[in-house]
VOBA-1610 file (N, C-alpha, C; in pm, whole numbers, padded with zeros to 5 digits, always signed):
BEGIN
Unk+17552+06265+12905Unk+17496+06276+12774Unk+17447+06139+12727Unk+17531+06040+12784Unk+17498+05924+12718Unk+17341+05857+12786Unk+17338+05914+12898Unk+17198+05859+12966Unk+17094+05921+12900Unk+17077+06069+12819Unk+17029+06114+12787Unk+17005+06033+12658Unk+17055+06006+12605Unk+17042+05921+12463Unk+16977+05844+12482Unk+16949+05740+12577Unk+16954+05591+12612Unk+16811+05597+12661Unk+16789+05761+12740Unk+16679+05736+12805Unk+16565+05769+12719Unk+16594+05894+12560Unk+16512+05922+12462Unk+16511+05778+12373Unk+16587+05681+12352Unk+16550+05591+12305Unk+16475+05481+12351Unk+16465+05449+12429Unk+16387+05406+12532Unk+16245+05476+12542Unk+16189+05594+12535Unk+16073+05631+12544Unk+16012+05602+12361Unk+16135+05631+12285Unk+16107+05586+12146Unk+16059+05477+12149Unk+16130+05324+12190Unk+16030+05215+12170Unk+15947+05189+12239Unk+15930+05265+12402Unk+15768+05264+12426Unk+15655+05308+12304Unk+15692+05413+12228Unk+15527+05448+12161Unk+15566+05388+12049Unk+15622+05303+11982Unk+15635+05245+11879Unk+15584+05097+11914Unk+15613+05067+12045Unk+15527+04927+12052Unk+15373+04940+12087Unk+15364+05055+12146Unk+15189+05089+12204Unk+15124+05099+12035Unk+15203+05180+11955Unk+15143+05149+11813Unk+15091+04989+11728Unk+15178+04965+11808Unk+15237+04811+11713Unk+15096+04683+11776Unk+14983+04772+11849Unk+14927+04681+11923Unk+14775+04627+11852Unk+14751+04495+11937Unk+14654+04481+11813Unk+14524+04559+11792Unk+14440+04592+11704Unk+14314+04714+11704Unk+14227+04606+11632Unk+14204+04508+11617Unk+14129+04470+11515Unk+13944+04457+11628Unk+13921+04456+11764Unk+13818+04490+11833Unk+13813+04605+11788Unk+13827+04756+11762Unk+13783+04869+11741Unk+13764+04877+11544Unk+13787+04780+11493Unk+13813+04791+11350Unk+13715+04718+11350Unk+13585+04653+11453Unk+13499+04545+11416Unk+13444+04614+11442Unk+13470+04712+11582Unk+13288+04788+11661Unk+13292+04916+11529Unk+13360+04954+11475Unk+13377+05035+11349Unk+13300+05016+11253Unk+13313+04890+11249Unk+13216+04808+11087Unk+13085+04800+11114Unk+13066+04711+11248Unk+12925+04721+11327Unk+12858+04820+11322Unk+12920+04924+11393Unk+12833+05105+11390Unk+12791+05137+11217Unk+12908+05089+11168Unk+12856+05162+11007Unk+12737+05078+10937Unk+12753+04978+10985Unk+12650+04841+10893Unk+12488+04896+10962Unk+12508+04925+11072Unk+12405+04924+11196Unk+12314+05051+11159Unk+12332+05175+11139Unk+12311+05288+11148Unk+12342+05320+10990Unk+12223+05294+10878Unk+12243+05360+10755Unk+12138+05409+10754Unk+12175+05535+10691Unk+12088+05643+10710Unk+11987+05639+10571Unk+11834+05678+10583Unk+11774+05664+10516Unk+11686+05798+10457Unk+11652+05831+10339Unk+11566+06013+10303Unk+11470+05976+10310Unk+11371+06032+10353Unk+11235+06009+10336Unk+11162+06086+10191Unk+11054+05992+10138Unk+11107+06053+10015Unk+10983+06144+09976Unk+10972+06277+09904Unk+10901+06377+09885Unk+10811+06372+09892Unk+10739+06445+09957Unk+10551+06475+09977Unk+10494+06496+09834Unk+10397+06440+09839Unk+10319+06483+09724Unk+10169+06606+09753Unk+10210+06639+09640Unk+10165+06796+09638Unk+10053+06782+09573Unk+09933+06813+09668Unk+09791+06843+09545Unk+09784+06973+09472Unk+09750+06930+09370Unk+09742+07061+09265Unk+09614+07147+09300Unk+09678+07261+09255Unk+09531+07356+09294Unk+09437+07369+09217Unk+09353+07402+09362Unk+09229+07377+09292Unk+09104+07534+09312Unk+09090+07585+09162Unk+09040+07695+09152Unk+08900+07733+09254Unk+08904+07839+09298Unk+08746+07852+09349Unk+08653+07924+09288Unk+08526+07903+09256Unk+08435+07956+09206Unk+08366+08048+09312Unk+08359+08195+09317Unk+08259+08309+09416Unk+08112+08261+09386Unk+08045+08206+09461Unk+07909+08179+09397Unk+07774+08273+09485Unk+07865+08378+09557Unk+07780+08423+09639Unk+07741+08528+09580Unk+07732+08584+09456Unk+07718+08729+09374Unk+07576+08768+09419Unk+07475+08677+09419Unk+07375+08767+09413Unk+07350+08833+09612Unk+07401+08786+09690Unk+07414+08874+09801Unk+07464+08956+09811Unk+07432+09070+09910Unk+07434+09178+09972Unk+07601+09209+09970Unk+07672+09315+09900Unk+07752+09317+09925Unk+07792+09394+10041Unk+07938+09359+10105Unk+07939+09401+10224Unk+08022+09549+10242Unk+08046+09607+10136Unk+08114+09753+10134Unk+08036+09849+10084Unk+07896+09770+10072Unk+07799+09931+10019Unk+07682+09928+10181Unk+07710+10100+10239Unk+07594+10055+10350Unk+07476+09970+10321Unk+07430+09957+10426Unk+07299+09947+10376Unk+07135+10050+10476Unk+07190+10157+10424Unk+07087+10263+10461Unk+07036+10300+10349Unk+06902+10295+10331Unk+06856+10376+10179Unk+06832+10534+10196Unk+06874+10553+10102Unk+06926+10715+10072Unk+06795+10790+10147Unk+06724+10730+10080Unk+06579+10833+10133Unk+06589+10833+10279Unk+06572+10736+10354Unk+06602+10717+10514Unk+06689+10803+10543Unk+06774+10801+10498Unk+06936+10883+10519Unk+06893+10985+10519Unk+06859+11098+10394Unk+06782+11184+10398Unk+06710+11278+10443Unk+06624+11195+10493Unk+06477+11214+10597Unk+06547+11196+10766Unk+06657+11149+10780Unk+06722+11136+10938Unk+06790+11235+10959Unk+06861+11277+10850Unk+06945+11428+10854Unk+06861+11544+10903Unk+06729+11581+10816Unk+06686+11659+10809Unk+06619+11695+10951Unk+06524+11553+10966Unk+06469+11530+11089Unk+06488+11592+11229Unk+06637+11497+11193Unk+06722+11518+11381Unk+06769+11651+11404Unk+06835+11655+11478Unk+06870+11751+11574Unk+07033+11765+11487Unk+07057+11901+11489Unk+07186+11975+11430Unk+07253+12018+11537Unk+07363+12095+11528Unk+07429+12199+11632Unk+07392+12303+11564Unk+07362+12414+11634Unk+07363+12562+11599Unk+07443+12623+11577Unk+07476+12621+11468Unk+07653+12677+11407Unk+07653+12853+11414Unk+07509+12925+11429Unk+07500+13056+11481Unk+07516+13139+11593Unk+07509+13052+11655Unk+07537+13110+11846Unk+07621+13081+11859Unk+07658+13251+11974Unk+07749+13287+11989Unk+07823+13168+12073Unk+08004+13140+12061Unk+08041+12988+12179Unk+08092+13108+12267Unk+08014+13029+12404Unk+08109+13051+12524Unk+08204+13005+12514Unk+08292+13095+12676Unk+08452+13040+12703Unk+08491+12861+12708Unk+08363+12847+12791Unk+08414+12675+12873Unk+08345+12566+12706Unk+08357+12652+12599Unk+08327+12539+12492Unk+08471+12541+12406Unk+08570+12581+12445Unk+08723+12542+12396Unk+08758+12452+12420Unk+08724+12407+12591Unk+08827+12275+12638Unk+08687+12143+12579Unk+08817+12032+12601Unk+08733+11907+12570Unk+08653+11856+12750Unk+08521+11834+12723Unk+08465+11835+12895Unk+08559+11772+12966Unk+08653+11672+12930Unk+08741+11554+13032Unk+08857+11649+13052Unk+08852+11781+13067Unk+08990+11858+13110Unk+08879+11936+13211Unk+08802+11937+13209Unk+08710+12063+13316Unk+08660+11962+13471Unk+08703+12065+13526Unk+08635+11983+13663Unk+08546+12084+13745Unk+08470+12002+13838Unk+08347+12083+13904Unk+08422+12125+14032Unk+08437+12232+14096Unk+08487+12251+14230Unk+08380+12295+14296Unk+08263+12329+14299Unk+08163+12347+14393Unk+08026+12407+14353Unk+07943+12440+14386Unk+07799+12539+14360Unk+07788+12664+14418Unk+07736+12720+14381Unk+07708+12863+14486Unk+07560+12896+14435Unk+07475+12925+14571Unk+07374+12989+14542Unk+07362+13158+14565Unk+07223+13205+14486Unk+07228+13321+14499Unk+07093+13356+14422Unk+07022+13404+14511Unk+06872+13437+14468Unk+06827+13361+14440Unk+06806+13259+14502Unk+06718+13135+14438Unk+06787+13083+14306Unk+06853+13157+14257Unk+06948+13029+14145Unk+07062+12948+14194Unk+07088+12811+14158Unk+07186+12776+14134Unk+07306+12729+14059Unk+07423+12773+14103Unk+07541+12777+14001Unk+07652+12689+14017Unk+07678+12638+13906Unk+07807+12534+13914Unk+07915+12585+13910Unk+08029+12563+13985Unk+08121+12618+13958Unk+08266+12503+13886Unk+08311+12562+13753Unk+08410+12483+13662Unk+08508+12536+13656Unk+08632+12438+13703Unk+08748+12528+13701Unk+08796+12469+13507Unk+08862+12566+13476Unk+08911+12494+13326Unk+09090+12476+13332Unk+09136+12422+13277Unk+09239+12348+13244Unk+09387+12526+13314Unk+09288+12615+13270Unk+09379+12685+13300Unk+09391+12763+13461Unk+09309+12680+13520Unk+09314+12700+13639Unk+09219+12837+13699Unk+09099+12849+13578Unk+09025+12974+13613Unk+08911+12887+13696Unk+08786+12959+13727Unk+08738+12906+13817Unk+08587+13015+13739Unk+08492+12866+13637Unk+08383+12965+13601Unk+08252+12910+13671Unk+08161+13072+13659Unk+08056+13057+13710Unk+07941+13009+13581Unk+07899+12882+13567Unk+07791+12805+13514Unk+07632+12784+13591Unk+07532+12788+13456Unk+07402+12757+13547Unk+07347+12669+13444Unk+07194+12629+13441Unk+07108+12573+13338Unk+07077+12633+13227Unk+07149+12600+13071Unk+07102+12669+12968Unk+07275+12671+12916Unk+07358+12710+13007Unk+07535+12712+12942Unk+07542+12636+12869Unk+07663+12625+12789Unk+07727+12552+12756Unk+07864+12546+12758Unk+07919+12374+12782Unk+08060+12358+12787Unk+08120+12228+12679Unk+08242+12252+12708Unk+08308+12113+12598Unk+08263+12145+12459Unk+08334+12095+12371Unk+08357+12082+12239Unk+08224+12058+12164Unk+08148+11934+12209Unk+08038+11887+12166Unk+07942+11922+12212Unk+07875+12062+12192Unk+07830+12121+12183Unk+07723+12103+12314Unk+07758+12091+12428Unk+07777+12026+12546Unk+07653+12186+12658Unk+07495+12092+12587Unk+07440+12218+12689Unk+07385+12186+12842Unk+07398+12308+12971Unk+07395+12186+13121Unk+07182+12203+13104Unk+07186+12053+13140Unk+07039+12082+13185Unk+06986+12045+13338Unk+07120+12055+13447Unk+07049+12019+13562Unk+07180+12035+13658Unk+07208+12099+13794Unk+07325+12130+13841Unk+07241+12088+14005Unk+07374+11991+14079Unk+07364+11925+14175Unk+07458+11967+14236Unk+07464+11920+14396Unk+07560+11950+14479Unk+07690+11876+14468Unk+07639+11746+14383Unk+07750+11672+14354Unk+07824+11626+14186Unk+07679+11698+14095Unk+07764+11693+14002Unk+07660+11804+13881Unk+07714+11802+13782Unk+07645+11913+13658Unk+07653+11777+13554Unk+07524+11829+13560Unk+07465+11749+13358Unk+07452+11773+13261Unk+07485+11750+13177Unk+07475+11841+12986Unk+07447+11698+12898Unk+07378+11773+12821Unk+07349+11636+12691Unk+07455+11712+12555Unk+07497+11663+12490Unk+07603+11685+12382Unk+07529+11624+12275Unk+07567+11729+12133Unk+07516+11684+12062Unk+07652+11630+11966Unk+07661+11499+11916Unk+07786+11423+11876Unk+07765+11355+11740Unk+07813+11343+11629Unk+07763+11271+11545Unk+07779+11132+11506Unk+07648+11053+11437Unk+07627+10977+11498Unk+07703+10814+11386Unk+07776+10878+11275Unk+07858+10818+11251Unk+07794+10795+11076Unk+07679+10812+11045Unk+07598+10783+10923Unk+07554+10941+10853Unk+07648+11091+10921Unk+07605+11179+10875Unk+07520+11246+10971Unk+07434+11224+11036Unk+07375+11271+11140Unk+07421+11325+11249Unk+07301+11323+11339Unk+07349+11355+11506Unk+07259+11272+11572Unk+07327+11287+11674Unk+07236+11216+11846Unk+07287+11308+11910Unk+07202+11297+12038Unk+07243+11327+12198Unk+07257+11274+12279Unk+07391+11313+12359Unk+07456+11202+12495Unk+07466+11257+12579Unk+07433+11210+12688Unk+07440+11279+12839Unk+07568+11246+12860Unk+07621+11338+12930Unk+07732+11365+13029Unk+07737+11418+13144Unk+07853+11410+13216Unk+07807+11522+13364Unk+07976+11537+13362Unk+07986+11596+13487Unk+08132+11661+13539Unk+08071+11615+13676Unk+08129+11544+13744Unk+08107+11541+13910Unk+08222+11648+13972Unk+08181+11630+14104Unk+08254+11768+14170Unk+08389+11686+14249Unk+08503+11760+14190Unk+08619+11718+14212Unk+08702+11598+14138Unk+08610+11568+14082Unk+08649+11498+13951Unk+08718+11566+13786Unk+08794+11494+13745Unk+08850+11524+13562Unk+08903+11420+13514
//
């Protein structure tokens, strides 16, 4: 027991003298770092005041009214070309043309016929004068490799135009 005493007192005045030691080098590099390194704000931006704008462009064209004059407009409607909202629609004018594909021709008496399968997997007989697709899609010319139709589509100002299209064979 008694070594035990002797030997905890003994480790006692080891860390009481490691305390007791001198620090005044770390109490200088201390002062140094703080003297050395003062920190500084940079100080506030200055702010330009605003400054109003004047629109000076009034007497131009504004840019949310067309610029088609009515009469033109008018006279283009009347002019152009309509769809025939009276005739009777064939079958192959339900699907949109980019679901129909061409699977082959067949002749017969000197005519020739396109053949369109439609989306539902029927298989129709087409010639020159049909019509297919939505847009009012009539054929004016049938090849071994593909069928042509001009569509009548509108043309974004109230009107119409016409656009060629085709169906090639084995294509959708």
């Amino acid at each position: 027991m008694n070594l035990i005493k002797h030997t905890l007192f003994g480790a006692c005045l080891v860390s009481i003298s490691a305390c007791s030691q001198d620090t005044s080098d770390l109490q200088t590099f201390i002062a140094q770092t703080k003297s050395a390194n003062v920190g500084s704000v940079k100080p506030l931006p200055q702010f330009k005041p605003y400054e109003s704008f004047s629109y000076s462009a009034v007497e131009l064209r504004d840019p949310f009214v067309a610029t088609v004059n009515e009469e033109e407009e008018g006279a283009t409607k009347t002019s152009l070309l309509n769809p025939d909202s009276t005739r009777p629609r064939q079958p192959l004018e339900v699907f949109p043309l980019d679901t129909l594909s061409m699977v082959g021709i067949l002749e017969q008496n000197q005519n020739l016929w396109g053949l369109i399968k439609d989306p539902q997997n029927i298989v129709h007989r087409v010639q020159i004068g049909n019509y297919m697709g939505q847009s009012e899609g009539r054929i004016t010319e049938i090849s071994e490799s593909a069928v042509f139709l001009v569509e009548i589509v509108p043309d974004g100002i109230g009107g119409y135009i016409e656009r060629d299209a085709s169906i090639a064979i084995g294509g959708r």
